[in-house]
N, C-alpha and C positions, 0 to 999 in steps of 0.2 A: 653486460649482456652476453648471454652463454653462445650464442649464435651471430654473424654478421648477417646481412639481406643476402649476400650471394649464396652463403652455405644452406639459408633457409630455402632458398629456391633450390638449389637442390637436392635437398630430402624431400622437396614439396614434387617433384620431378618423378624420383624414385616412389615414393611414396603412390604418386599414380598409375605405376607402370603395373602392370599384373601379368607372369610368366606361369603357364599350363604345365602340371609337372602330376605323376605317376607318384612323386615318393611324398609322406604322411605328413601333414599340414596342420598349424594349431589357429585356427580363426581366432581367439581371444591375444595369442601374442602375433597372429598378423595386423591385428587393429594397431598394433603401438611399433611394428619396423619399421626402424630406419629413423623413429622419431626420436626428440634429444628431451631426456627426462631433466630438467634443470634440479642442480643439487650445489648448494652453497649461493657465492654470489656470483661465480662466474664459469663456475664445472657443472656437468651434466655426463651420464650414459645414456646410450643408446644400443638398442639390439641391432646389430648385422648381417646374420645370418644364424642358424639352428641349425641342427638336423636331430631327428626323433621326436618323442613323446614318449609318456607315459606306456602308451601299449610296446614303443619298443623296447624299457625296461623289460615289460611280460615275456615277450618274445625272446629275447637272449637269455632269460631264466628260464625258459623252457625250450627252448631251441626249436622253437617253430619255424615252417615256412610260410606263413602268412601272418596278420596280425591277431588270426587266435578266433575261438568260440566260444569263450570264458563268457560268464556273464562281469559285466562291468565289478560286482563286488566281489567276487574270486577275484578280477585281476585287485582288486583296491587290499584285498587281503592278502594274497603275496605280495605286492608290495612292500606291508604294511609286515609280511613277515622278513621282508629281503632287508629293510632300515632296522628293523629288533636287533635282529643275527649277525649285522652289519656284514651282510653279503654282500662286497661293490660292485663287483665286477659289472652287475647287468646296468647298474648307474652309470657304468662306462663308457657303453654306446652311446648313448647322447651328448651331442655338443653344440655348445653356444658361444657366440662372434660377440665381444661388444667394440665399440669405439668410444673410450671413455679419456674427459678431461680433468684434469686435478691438479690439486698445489703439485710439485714437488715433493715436498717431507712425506705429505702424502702416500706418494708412487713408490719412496723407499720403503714405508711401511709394507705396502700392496708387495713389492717385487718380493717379500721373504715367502711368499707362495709360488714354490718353485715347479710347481705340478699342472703349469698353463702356459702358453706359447705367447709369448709379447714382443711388439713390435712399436718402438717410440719415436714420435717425431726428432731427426736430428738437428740440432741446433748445430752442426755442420756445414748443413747446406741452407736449414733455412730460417730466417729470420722470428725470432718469438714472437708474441705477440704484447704488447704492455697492457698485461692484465697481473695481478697477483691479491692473492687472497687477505681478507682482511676481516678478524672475526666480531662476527655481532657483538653488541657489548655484552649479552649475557653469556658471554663464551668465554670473557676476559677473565680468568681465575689463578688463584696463587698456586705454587705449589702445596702438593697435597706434605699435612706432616706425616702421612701412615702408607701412605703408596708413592715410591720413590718416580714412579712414570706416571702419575695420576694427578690432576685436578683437586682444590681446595674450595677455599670460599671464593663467590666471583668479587673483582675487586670493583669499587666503585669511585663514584667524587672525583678530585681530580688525579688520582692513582690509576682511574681508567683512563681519562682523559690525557694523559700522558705518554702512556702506553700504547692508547689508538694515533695516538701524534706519531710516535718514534718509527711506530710499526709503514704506517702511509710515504713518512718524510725520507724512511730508509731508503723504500721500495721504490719510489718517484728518483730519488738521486743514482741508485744501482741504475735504471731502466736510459734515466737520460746521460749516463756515462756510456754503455750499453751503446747507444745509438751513436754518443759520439764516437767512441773506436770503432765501429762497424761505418759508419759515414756513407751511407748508404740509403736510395730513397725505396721508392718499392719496385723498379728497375732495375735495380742492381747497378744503377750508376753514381758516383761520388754524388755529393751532397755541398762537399767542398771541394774542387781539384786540388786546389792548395796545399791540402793537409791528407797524410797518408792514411788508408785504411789497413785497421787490425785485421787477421784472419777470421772467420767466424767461429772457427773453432776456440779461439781464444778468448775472443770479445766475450765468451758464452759464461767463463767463467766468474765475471762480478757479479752475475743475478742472485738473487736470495735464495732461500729455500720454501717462499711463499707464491713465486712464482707457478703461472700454469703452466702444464705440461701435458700431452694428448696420447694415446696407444692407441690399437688395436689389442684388448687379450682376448685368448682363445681359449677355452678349458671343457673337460666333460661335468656330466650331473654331477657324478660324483665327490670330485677334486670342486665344483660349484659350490655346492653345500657345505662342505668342511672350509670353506673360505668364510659361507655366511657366518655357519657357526661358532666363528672366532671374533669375524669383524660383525655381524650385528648383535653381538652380547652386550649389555648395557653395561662392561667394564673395559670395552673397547674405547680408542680417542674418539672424540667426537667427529671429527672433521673424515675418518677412516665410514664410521659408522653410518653417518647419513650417506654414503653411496650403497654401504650393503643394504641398507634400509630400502633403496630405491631398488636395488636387482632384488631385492624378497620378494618385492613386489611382481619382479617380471617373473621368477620360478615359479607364483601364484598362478599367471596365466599358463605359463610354457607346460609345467609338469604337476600338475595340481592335485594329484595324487600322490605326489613324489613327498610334494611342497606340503601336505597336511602329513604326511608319516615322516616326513622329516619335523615337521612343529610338535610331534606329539613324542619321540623319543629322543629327539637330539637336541633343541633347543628348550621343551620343554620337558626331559626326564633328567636324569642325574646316573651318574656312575659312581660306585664306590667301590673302596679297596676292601681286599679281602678282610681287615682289620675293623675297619667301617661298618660292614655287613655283617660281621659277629656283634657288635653293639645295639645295630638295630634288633637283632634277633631276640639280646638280652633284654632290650625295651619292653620289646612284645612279650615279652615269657613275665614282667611286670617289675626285673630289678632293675632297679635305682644306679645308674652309672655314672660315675664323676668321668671327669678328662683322668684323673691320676690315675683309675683303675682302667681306663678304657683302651690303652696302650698304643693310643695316636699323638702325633704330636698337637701341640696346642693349635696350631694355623690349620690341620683337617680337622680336629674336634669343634671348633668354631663355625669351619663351615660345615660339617655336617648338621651342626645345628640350627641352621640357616637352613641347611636341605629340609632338613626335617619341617621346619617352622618352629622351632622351641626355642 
């Protein structure tokens, strides 16, 4: 359960509260603040705060003092020129809060986007919680033979069933070691007088790497997108990608002009190298181009052929 009843009342709290405010508001991502998007079996984000929209992109690319008198498709067309040109700067101005829960290995993946402000629960002060992630069986797969960090065939029979054993019986023994050097109830008093407690700083070390773990990150559109468009590529881990899945979804509501000129030349155009774009040129002019003559290496010649569809 991604939530306990106290934290739901909570957000159910929040959730009811409504503050009068002067600055620019998006009723499609006011519908879903503060609320916990379930992603896996036991993670979830959530939105926490914003600031902007789409019209304050317009406005810092023109440097207005109000929100503008453009008609809606002028601004969707600068826009739609500022993601071409990869102008960021006005992507800049806006920023969005989330509070999001995950494995572990996870958050190591997440932490190499260094262009957002995070803030993690410490395992210092307070006690984890015994949840840890444990993947669907169609998730269970071999190593890949042709992508050294990639996924193979999923395994099945009892090579799954072994696997989902090893992965529960680790995670269970790590949590209840855990608890015994911590010795500690939800008081923070022994458990046992008897027997000495570990530090928590210490005790924290035997959890796994499938363990959950909680932040706050912060980031702009900008520095947002260039995270989706890494982590929701379908060559992303899985376990990485079903969260960017779920914040696509919220940029959908938040900046929805941002969010379609971002689907139309970032996740769905292509770039290519100078060497690249002399071959397509040669395509169109009607010659016939091997990889030998085309003076890319074999791994861009492949994928541009992939680009292309051929």
């Amino acid at each position: 359960m991604p939530l306990n009843e106290d934290q739901q009342t909570e957000i159910a709290a929040l959730r009811q509260a409504s503050t009068p405010t002067r600055r620019a508001t998006v009723p499609a991502l006011e519908e879903i603040l503060y609320e916990a998007l379930p992603v896996l079996d036991h993670g979830f984000v959530r939105v926490v705060d914003y600031m902007g929209d789409d019209a304050a992109v317009v406005q810092a690319a023109r440097v207005s003092y109000g929100r503008g008198t453009k008609k809606v498709s002028e601004d969707k067309g600068l826009i739609q020129y500022l993601m071409r040109h990869r102008h960021s700067t006005p992507f800049e101005m806006c920023e969005i809060k989330f509070h999001v829960k995950l494995p572990i290995f996870v958050a190591r993946q997440w932490i190499r986007h260094r262009t957002a402000n995070v803030n993690e629960i410490s395992a210092r002060y307070s006690i984890l919680d015994n949840e840890f992630y444990i993947p669907a069986p169609g998730q269970l797969a071999a190593q890949s033979a042709i992508n050294r960090q990639g996924r193979g065939a999923t395994l099945e029979g009892d090579d799954a069933k072994r696997v989902m054993a090893l992965l529960r019986e680790d995670a269970e023994r790590a949590y209840g070691h855990y608890a015994l050097m911590l010795n500690e109830d939800e008081h923070g008093q022994p458990v046992d007088p008897t027997r000495a407690s570990l530090a928590r700083e210490l005790a924290r070390m035997n959890l796994s790497l499938n363990f959950y773990t909680q932040w706050y990150w912060k980031t702009d559109l900008h520095n947002f997108m260039n995270f989706l468009s890494l982590r929701a590529d379908p060559h992303a881990q899985y376990e990485i990608r079903v969260y960017a899945d779920a914040m696509l979804g919220v940029l959908d509501r938040w900046c929805p002009a941002s969010a379609e000129a971002f689907r139309q030349y970032r996740m769905g155009g292509a770039s290519l190298s100078a060497a690249g774009l002399a071959v397509v040129r040669r395509l169109l002019a009607g010659e016939a181009v091997t990889q030998e003559q085309s003076g890319l290496g074999k791994r861009e010649w492949t994928e541009l052929q992939a680009t292309l569809g051929r």
